[in-house]
N, C-alpha and C positions, 0 to 999 in steps of 0.2 A: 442415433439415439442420444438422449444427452445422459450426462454423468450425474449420480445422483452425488448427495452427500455421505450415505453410508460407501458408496462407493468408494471419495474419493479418500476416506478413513482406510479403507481394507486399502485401497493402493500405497498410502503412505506406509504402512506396515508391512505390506509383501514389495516395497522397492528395493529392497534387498537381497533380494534372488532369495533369500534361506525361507526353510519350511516355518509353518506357523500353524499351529492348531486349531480347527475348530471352537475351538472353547476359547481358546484365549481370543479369535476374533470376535466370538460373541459375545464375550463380558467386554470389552472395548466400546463393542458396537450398542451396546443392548439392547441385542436382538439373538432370537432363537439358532440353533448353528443351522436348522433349515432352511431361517430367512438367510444365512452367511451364504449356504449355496446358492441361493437363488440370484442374488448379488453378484457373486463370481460367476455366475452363468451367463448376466446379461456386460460383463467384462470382454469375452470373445468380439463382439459386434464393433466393439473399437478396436481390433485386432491385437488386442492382450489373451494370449493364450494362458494354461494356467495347466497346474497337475497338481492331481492330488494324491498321495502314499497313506494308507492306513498305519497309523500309529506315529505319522509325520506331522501330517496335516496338509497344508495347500501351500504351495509357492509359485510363481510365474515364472514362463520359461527362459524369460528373457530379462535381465533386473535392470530397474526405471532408475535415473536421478531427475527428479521433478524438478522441473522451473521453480527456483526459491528467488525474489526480489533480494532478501537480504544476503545471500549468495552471487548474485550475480553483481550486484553492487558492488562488492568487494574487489570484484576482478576490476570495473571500470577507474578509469584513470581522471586525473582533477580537469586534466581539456575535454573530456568526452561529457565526464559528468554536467560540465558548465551548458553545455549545447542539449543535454535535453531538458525540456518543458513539462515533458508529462511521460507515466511511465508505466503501462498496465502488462498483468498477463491472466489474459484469458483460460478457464480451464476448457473451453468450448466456445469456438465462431465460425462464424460459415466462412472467411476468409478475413485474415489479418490485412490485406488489402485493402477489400470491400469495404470495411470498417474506415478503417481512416480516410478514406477518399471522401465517405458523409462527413466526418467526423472535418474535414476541410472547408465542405461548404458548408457547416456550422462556424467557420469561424475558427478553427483547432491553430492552436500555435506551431510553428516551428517548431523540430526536435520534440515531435508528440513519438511514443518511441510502442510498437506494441507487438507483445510475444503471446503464442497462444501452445497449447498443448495438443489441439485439434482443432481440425480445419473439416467442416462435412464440407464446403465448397470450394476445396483451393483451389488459388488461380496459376494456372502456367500462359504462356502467349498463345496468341491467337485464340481464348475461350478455351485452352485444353484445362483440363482439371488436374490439380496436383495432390499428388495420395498423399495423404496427413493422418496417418495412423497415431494414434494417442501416446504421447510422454516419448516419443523416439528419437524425432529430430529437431529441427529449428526452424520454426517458423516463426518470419521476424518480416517485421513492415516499418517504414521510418516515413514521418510527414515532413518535408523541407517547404517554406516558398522563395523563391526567385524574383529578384526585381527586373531582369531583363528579358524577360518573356523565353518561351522554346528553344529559341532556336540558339540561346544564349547554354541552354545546357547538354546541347545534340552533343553526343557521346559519352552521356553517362554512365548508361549500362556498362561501359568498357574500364572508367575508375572503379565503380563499385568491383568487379571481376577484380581489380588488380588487388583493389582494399581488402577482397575476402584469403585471395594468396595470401597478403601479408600476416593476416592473422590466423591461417593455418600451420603458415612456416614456423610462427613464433609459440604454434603448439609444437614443436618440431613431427608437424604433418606435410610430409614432402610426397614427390611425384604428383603434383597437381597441375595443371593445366587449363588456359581458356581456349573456348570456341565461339567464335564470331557467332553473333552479338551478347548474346547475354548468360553462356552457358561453362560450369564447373566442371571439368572432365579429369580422368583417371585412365590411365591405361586406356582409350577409344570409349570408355563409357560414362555415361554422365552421372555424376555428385552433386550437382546441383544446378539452381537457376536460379537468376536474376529478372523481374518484374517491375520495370517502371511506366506509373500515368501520371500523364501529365495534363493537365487544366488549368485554360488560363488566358486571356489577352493574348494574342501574336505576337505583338510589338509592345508589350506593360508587364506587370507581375502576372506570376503565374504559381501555383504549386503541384510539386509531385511528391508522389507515395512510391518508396521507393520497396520491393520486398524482396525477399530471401528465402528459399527457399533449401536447406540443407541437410544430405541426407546422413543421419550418424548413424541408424541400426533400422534399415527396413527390414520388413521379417517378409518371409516369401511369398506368407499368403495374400499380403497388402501389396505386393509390385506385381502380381498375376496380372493385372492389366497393364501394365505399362507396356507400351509397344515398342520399346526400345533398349538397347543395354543399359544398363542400371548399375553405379556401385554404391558403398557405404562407407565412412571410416573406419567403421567395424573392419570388413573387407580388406581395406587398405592396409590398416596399422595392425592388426592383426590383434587389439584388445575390443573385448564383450563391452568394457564397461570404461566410457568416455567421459571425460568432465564437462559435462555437457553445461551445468552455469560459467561453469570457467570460458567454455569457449564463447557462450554466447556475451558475456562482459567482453571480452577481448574482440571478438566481430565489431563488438557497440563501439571500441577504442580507435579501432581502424576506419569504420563504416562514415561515421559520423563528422572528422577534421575531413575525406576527404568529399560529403558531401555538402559542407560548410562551405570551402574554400574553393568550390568545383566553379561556381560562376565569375571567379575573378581570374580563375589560371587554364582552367579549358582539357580540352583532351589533349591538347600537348603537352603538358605535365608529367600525363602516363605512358604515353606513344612507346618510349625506348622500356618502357619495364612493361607494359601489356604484351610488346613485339617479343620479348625475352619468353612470355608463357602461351603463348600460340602454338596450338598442338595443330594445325589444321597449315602451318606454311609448307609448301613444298609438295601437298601431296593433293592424288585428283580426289575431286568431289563436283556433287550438280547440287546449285542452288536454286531454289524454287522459288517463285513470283506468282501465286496465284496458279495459272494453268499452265504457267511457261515455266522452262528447265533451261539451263545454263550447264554444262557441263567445261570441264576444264581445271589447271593448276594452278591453284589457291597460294599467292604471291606478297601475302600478308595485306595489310591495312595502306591504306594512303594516311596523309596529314591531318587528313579531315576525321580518319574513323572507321573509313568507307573500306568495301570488302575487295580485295581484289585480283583479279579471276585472269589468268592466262589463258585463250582462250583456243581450239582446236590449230588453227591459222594463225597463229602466233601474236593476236591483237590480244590488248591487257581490255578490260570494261573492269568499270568502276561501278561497287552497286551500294545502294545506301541501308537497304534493306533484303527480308529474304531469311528462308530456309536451307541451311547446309546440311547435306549428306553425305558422308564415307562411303554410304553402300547404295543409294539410287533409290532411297525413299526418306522422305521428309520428317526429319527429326526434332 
């Protein structure tokens, strides 16, 4: 559904976890306190839960810090700010992806930077869909182009991983971890994901949308579908209520120098500090190809990037691509 404007009024007011009256939302709003219900009713369907106490009023069960520009500004630093071009946040799109990838063959600049609050289409790899429940997490997409075509930025998904460590350490959010190729892990469960496309000439310029995906407070009813373990920073750090523009300024700090500078110095740049956050060295798993399974002990990265696999009979294989699994199904 999309958000209306009385909507996104009651949500500015109830993002504070406290109760708030009837009355007082509907002289705000001016509208009847019935129409206020009706409002907060069609709130659930973006998976904003809500309660209401007689003689309280209504509050949400979970309190929001909405995506503010001029908030998130504040956190970004004078290198990061130079490098972007353009700079939106959506209260509603079908995917922050999606979006800039037209938004490229229009002609979109370098450093087009774009956050949304909800995603009805997120995109995860391979066409899976990424739960984007409204005001929770971060959903973030960056447009770069490259003048030395693909294969000049093979292993990127692995700096960005490293980029987003850095700027969670620097929230002192520890215990984080990568999994080959593009995924955020926690204790064996995932926090997040990395999403790059790339279009463009082989051997010429090329550009990619690079996205993020990151989860800081999914609420239980919105990850019923995920088919896999799931955490939160909630979870982790063990607070409700996260600085959610601060973090996303800070991602932009880290995200942005190292997708800038990624076509002149390569994956090997990262190699010794990715190899540092590799929660997946040393231990078995089968990586998937389509219909084919690989099983064997995951021996960290080659030079190149590449995944690589100790294999039953003691031979290493080298894979460029590919599904890892801990437990014998495709994650």
């Amino acid at each position: 559904m999309n958000i209306s404007d009385k909507q996104k009024k009651i949500l500015a007011l109830l993002a504070d976890g406290e109760f708030h009256s009837g009355t007082e939302l509907a002289e705000v709003l001016g509208i009847s306190r019935s129409a206020v219900w009706k409002q907060l009713s069609g709130l659930a369907e973006l998976g904003l839960q809500h309660s209401a106490v007689s003689g309280k009023g209504y509050r949400l069960e979970n309190p929001l810090e909405l995506l503010d520009a001029s908030k998130i500004n504040e956190a970004i630093n004078d290198q990061a700010s130079r490098l972007i071009s353009s700079f939106e946040i959506h209260d509603q799109i079908d995917s922050t992806n999606r979006y800039l990838v037209e938004r490229a063959q229009n002609n979109a600049l370098s450093g087009s930077v774009c956050f949304a609050e909800h995603q009805t289409a997120g995109k995860g790899r391979r066409g899976r869909q990424w739960v984007s429940p409204y005001g929770s997490n971060i959903y973030l997409s960056i447009l770069w182009r490259f003048q030395q075509g693909p294969a000049a930025i093979s292993g990127l998904s692995l700096a960005i991983g490293v980029a987003v460590i850095r700027a969670l350490k620097q929230q002192q959010i520890s215990d984080i971890g990568l999994k080959w190729p593009n995924d955020i892990y926690s204790q064996g469960k995932k926090l997040g994901g990395i999403l790059v496309e790339v279009s463009g000439e082989t051997g010429g310029p090329c550009s990619a949308v690079i996205g993020l995906g990151l989860n800081l407070f999914l609420p239980e009813t919105e990850a019923a579908s995920i088919a896999q373990a799931w955490t939160d920073l909630a979870k982790i750090t063990g607070q409700s209520r996260l600085p959610r523009n601060k973090l996303a300024g800070t991602l932009l700090n880290h995200l942005l120098p190292v997708i800038a500078e990624y076509e002149n110095v390569g994956i090997k740049a990262y190699l010794d500090e990715w190899c540092g956050y590799d929660c997946l060295s040393g231990k078995p798993a089968t990586l998937f190809i389509g219909q084919q399974q690989f099983e064997g002990i995951v021996q960290g990265i080659d030079d190149n990037g590449m995944l690589l696999i100790e294999r039953p009979d003691g031979s290493v294989q080298t894979f460029a691509s590919g599904e890892v699994s801990f437990n014998g199904s495709a994650q």
